[in-house]
N, C-alpha and C positions, 0 to 999 in steps of 0.2 A: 615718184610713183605715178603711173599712170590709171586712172580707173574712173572714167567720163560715162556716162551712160549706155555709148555704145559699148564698153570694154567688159561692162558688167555683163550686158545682154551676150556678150560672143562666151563667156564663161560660167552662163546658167546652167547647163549643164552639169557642171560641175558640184553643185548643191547635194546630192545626194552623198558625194564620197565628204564634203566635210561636212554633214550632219553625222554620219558614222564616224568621226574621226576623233580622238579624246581632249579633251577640252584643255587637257597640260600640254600637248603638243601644241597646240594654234596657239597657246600662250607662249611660247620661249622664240622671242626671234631667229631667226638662223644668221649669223656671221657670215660673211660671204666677201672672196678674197677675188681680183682679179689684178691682170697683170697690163698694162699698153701694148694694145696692138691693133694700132690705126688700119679700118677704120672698123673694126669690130669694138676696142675699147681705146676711149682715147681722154687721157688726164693731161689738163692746161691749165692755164687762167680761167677758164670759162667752165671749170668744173671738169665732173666724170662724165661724159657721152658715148655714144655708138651704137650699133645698131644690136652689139652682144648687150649690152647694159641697160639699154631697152628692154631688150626681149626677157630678160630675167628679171627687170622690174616688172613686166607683168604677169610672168609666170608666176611668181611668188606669190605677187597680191593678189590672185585670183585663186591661189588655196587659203587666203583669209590672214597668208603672216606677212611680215615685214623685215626685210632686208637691209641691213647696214650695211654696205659696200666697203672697201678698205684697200685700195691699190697698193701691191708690192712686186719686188723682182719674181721672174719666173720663178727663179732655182728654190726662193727663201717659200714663194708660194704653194711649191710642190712638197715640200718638205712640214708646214705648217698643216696644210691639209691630210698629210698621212700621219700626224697626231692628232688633230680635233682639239679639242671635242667640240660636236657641233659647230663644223665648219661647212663650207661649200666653195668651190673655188671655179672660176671660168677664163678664157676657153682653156681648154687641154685637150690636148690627142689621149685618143684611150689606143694605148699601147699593151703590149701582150706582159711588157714587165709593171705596168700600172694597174692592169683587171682588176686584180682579188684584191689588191689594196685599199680603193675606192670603190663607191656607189655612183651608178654612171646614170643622165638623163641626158636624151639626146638622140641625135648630136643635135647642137646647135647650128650648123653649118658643114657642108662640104666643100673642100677645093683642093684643086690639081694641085700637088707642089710639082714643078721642073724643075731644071738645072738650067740656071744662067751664066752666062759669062759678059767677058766685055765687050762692046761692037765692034766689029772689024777682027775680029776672032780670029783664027784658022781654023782652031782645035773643031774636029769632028765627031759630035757628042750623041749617037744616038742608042746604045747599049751601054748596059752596067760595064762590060766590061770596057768599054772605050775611056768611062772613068777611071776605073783604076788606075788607066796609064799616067793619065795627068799632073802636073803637079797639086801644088796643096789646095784641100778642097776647105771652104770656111764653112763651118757650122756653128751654131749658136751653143754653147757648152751645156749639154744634158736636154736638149730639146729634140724633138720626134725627129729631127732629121739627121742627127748624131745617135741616137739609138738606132735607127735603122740602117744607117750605112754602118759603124759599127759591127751588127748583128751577121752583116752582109761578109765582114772580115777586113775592111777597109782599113788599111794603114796611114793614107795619106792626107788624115783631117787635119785642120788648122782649129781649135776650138777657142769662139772667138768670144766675149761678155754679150752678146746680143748678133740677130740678122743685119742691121742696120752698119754697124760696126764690119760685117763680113763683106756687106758689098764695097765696104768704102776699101776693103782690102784688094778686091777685083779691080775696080775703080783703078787703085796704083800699082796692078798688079803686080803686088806680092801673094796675091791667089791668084788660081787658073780658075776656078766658079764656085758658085755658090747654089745649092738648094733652097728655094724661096716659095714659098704657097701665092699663086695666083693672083689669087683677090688680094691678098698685101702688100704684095712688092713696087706698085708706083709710090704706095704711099714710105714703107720702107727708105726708097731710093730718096723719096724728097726727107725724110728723117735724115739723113745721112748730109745731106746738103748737096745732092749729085741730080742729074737729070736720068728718068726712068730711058730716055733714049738713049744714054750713054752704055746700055746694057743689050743685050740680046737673048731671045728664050731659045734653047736648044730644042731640039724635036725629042730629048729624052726626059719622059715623066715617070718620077720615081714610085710616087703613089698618090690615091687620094686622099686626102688628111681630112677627118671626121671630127669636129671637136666640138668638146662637149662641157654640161654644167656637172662637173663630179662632187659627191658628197664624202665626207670623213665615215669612217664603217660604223662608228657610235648612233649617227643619225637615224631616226628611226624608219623603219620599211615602211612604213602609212605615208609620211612624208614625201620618200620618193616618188609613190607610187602617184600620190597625188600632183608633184611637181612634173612628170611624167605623163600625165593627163591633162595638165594645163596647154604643157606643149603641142599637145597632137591638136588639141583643141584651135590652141593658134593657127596652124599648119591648116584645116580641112576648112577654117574660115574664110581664109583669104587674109585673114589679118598679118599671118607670119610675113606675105609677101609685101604687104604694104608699108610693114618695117624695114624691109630689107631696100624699096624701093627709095627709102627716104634716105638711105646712104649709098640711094645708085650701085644697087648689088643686085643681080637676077640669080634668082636660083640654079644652079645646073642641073642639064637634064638630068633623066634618071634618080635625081633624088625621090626617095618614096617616102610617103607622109609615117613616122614611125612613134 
């Protein structure tokens, strides 16, 4: 946890909502699930880091609770989190089939996903429909970019156990491309044991991917609201970005302090 002097004074404000807040809430820690995804969450030898793991150690601790972290696979985390009880899980895309299921704070970060493929290409990738035509597309089995193409009617996924795993399919091309979010994909490519030049970004982006710290529906509404308010709090400090700068991430325009 982080909370040094300056971290307390950027979260003084915040005093008033947990002097209102009940004293059995700030007592029960919240569980809190994330998954790898370099470089927002990253588990090695050297422990749990990133700039997501960060940012939720001090959102927490600045509504006065504490957070027990617990890395798991995506699929097992999404599924854990839509039983609870009191859980919290990060990042996640807030998808239209996830809303009502979960309590959302956030987002934690925005980015471009595109469609990549391998260098030296031909394929001319800049409409939905120019994908369709292509051969097999790899997605990560039940993650935001398999629900959306999906939803879209797509027939030609390859659903693959992880991103990292799909590009390695590009890579030998036994896929024609892969959807990959921005900010992730150098680190992705070197997960895979591949060079991020080995690949190239199409001019087609599918969408921007918002992801966020989502809560199980058991958790109580004072808690969001406060964990909610830690965040903006971040954000209108300058502190959110000085996280983000520590894992060489600039925020994209247009993101609004929310």
């Amino acid at each position: 946890m982080l909370c040094g002097p300056g971290f307390r004074t950027i979260f003084s404000a915040l005093g008033v909502l947990l002097a209102a807040a009940p004293a059995s809430t700030l007592a029960r820690d919240l569980q809190v699930l994330t998954h790898p995804l370099d470089p927002l969450t990253i588990s090695d030898d050297n422990g749990l880091r990133g700039m997501a793991v960060d940012l939720v150690d001090e959102i927490v601790a600045a509504t006065g609770d504490h957070a027990v972290i617990t890395v798991e696979p995506f699929a097992r985390l999404l599924e854990d989190l839509q039983q609870g009880p009191n859980l919290a899980g990060f990042v996640i895309a807030r998808t239209p089939e996830r809303e009502a299921a979960l309590q959302w704070v956030g987002p934690l970060i925005v980015s471009s996903v595109y469609v990549y493929v391998k260098a030296g290409s031909t394929l001319g990738l800049s409409t939905i429909d120019d994908l369709r035509a292509v051969g097999a597309i790899g997605v990560q089995n039940g993650n935001a970019d398999d629900i959306f193409l999906t939803a879209l009617g797509f027939t030609n996924l390859e659903r693959r156990p992880s991103q990292s795993n799909a590009l390695l399919g590009v890579d030998q091309e036994r896929l024609s491309a892969v959807p990959v979010s921005e900010l992730v994909f150098s680190r992705l490519a070197q997960e895979a044991g591949l060079h991020p030049e080995s690949f190239k970004r199409t001019p087609l982006k599918l969408y921007d991917s918002a992801l966020y710290l989502a809560l199980s529906k058991d958790v109580e509404p004072d808690r969001v609201i406060r964990l909610s308010a830690a965040l903006r709090a971040l954000k209108v400090s300058g502190r959110y970005d000085d996280i983000l700068a520590r894992y060489r991430i600039v925020r994209e325009a247009g993101q609004a302090v929310k």
